[in-house]
N, C-alpha and C positions, 0 to 999 in steps of 0.2 A: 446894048453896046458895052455895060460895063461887066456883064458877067464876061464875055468875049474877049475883054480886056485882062479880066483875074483867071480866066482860064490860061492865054496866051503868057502870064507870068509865073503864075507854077508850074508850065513847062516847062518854061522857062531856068527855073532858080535848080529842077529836077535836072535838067542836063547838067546844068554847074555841079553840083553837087557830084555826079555821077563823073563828072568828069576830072573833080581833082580828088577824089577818093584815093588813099593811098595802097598800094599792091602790097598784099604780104611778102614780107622777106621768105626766102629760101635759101637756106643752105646746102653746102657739096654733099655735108654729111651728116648727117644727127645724133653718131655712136662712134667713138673711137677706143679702143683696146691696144694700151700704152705700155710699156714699161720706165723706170724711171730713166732719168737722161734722154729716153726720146723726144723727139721733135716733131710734129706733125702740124699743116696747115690745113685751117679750114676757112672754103672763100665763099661770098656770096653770090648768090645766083644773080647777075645783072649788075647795077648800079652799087658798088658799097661807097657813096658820097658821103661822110658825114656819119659813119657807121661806130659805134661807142662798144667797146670789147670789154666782158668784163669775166671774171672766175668765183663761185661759189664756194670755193676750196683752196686758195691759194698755196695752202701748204702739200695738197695734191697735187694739182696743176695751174698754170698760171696761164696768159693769155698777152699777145703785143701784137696785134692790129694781124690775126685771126691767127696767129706762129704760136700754138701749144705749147709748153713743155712738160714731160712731166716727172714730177717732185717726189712722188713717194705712194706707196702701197694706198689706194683708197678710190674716192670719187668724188667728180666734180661736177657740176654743169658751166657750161661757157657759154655767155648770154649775149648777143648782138643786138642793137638796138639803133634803127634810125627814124629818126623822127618818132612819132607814134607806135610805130613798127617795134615787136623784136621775134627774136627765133632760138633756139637751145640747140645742143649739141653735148650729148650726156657720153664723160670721160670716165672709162675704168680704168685706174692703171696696177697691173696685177708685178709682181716680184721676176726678178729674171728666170726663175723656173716654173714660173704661172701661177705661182700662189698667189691668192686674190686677198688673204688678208696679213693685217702686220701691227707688231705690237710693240712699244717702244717705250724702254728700253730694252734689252734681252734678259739683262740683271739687272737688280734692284737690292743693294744692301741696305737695310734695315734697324733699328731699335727697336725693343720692346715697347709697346704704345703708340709708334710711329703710322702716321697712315702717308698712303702714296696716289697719286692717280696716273697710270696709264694712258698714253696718247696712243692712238690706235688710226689702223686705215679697212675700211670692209667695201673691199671696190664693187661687190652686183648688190650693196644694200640691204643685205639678207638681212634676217630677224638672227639677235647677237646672243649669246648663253657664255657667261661667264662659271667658272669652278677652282676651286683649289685641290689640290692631291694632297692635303694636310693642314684642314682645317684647325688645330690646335695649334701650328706655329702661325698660320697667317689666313685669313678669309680676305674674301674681294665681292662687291657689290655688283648688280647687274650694270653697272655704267664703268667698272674697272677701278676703282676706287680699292686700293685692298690698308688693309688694319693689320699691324704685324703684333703677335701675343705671346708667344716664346721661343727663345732662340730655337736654329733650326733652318731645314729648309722647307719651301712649297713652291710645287710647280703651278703655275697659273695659267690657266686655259682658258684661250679666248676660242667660241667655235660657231659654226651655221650648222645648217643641215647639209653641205657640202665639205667643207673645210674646216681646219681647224689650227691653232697657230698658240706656243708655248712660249712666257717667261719663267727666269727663276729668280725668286725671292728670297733672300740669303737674310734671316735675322739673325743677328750678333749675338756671342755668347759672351760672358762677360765672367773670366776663369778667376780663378782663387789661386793661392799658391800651391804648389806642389807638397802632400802628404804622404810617406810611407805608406803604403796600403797592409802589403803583407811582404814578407823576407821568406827567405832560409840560410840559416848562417852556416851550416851543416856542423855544427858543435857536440852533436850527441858523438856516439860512438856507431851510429848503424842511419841508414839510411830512411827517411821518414817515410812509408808506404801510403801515408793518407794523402800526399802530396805528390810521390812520384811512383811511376810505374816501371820496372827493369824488360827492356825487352828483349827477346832470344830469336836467333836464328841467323841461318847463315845460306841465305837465298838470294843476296846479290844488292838487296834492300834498292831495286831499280833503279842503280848506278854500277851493276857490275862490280862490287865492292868486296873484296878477297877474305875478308874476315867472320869468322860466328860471334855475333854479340851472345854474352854467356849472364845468368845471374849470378856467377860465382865470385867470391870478396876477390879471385886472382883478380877479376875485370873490372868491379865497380864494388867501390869502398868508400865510407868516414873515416880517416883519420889525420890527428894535427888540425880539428877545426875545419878540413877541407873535403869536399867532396872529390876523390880519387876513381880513373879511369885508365885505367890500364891496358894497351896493348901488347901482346904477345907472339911470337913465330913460334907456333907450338902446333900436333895436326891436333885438330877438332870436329868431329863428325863431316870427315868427308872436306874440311876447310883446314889451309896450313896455317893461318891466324886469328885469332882471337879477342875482344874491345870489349866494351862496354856503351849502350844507348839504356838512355833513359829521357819518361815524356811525363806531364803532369797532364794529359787528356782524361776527361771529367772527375780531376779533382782540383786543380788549378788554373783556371783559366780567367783571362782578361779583356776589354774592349776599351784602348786606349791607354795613355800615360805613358812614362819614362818605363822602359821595360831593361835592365841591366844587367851584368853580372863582372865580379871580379874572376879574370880567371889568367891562369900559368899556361901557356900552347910547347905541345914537345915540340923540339926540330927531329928531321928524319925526312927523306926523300921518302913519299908514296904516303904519308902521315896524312890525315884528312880531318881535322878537331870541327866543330860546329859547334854554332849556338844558335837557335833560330824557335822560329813560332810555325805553327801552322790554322788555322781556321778549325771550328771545333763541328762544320756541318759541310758537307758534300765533300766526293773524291775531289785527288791533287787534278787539274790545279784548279776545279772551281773555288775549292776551299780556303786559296790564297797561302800565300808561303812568304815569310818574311825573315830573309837571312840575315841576322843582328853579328854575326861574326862565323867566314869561312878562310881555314887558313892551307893554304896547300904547302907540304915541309918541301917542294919539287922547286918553289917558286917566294924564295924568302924575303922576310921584311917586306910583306904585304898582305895585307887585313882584303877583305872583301862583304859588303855588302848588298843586297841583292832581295827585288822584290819578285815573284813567281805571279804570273796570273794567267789568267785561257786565253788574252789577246799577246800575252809576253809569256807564253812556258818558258822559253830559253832564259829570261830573263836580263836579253840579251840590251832592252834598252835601257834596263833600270839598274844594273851591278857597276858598281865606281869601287874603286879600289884606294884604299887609305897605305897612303908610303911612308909617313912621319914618321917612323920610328928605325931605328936601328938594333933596338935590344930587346925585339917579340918575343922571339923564343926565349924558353924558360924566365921569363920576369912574368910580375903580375901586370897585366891591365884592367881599368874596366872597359868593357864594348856593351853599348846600346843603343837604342832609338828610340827617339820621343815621335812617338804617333798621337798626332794632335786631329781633336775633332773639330771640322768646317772653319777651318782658320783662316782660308784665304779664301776669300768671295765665295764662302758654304762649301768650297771642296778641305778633303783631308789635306794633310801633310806626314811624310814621314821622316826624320829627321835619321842619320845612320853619327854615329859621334864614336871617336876613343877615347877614353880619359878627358870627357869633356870637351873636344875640339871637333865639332861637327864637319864631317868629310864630305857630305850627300847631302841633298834634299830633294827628298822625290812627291811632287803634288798629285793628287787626283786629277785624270786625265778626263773622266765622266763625269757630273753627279749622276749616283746612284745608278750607276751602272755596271753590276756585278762583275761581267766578265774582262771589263778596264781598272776595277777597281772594287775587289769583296774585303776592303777592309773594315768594313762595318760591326763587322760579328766577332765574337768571344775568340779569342785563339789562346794556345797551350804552349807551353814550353817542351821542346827535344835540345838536349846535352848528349852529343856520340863522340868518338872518336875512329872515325872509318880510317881502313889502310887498304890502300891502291882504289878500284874503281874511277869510273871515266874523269872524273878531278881531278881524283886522289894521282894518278896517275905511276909511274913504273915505282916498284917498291923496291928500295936500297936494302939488301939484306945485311950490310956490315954495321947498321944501326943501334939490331938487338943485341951490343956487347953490353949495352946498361938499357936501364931501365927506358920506357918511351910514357911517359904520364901526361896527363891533361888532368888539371889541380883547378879547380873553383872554388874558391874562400867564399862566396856567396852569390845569391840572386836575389832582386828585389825591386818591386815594383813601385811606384809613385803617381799618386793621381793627383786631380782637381779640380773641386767641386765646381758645378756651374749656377752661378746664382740666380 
């Protein structure tokens, strides 16, 4: 009788059991693929009485009684829980054009010594490969951690085996004052050939430009301390005008600093004086062009500066036009620009100034991106004086009753060391 009994009560205790056993939860959905600012719900299958909502990732997505949102490039899980119960629901939330990872901040300026850590989002989880594109300015650890070592920039790459996703890390340069590097005061009596070169010809110099630049003292001369450039209306092989251009291309060349010159501009309708730079590698306009002083005699009492490059040939968004003056022609000025390295958040600056009163400032539109910005590299000095061409424009012939001269007391460069 009493086994009968203890049988009849572990059936007993076996239905109880069996019958308040709890059901697993189910959810709508168990994978959601978000962007940020979305909103997506996810509900419980049946009963959610007493249901406890939480987010693994709150600064990816967040979670209020099952109303997702989501927060930023990464992933989460959202975890429901009732009673004993719970269930997942695994959140990617990828960039509004499907990039699944993100790295934060974009820029990172820096000190020498300084370390940083990156907060980051890798929405499907991948296995992470951290790198620097210049290890010597800055390295980064496999967790993003990067150590800044000398001014400069480095790009930081965060990547999967699918994707990949770039900061820049801008370490500080920290300048010294400004030193004379090298001059020419043009004092001898003849023109220094280890510094400049005369150049000849009368092919248009691709501008259409009416004159044969000549090596002859008529066109390009020392004297009175100045270097003398002389235009003429005279015929010359096949050309009714005659100048003088001269370039210091590989024996004077520079990358960076106060780049100047004192110089006298003739007046003259169709007169075209320069002073400018060019890049010392690849054709116009890989090579970058930078016009420190263009004056048109068509269009007076006004200076022009102007930078050239393969996304700006025209140069059309980078030339501003300096007015301050009333007494250009024939007075002396100086005209220059301070081309300063990574001065502002690791990009360049080019500064365009007359007599000191800076007119322009034109910033790197990339880093290190040639074709927005080849100031990087050694450029040369060109001094002409072109007459008419697409600038220069129609040429006044009642001009040549005197002289039409373009006078430089000097040129002279200025740098500064980076400590």
């Amino acid at each position: 009788m009493r086994k009968i009994y203890s049988l009849v009560l572990l059936v007993t205790v076996l239905l109880f059991a069996a019958c308040t056993k709890e059901d697993p939860i189910r959810l709508s959905t168990t994978a959601l693929q978000m962007k940020p600012g979305d909103i997506e719900t996810i509900e419980v299958v049946g009963s959610s009485s007493g249901a406890e909502w939480s987010s693994s990732n709150p600064e990816v997505a967040t979670v209020y009684y099952g109303a997702v949102e989501a927060k930023a490039i990464g992933s989460a899980i959202i975890t429901v829980k009732i009673g004993k119960q719970s269930a997942n629901c695994h959140v990617y939330v990828t960039g509004s054009d499907g990039a699944s990872l993100r790295i934060t901040p974009g820029l990172v300026e820096m000190q020498k010594g300084e370390t940083f850590q990156f907060t980051y989002g890798n929405a499907y989880d991948l296995d992470l490969t951290w790198s620097s594109s210049n290890e010597e300015v800055a390295t980064v650890s496999q967790t993003g951690l990067v150590t800044a070592h000398k001014p400069g920039n480095a790009f930081i790459t965060m990547a999967t085996n699918v994707a990949s996703t770039q900061a820049l890390v801008a370490v500080a340069h920290n300048w010294g004052e400004y030193q004379l590097v090298w001059s020419d005061e043009f004092n001898g009596s003849a023109l220094d050939e280890s510094t400049w070169t005369i150049q000849t010809g009368g092919s248009g110099w691709g501008n259409q430009e009416a004159q044969h630049y000549t090596n002859r003292t008529e066109n390009v001369r020392v004297e009175d301390g100045c270097l003398v450039i002389e235009a003429k209306k005279e015929h010359y092989q096949n050309n009714e005008y005659t100048s003088g251009r001269i370039n210091s291309k590989g024996k004077r060349e520079f990358t960076y600093g106060k780049l100047e010159a004192r110089i006298s501009i003739p007046s003259g309708g169709g007169l075209w004086p320069a002073f400018w730079t060019l890049g010392n590698s690849g054709g116009w306009p890989n090579c970058g062009e930078i016009d420190i002083m263009e004056y048109v005699g068509n269009v007076p009492n006004r200076i022009f500066g102007t930078l050239h490059t393969v996304k700006d040939r025209s140069g059309s968004k980078s030339s501003r036009a300096y007015t301050g003056l009333t007494n250009i022609e024939n007075n002396f000025h100086v005209y220059g620009v301070e081309w300063a390295c990574e001065e502002q958040s690791g990009k360049d600056v080019i500064r365009f100034y007359v007599d000191d009163i800076v007119y322009s400032e034109q910033v790197e539109a990339v880093v290190d991106d040639l074709e927005y910005w080849p100031f990087s590299r050694p450029n040369y000095f060109i001094i002409n004086l072109a007459v008419g061409g697409t600038l220069g424009g129609t040429i006044d012939d009642a001009i040549w009753s005197s002289p039409r001269l373009m006078k430089v007391d000097w040129v002279r460069v200025y740098q500064r060391a980076d400590k």
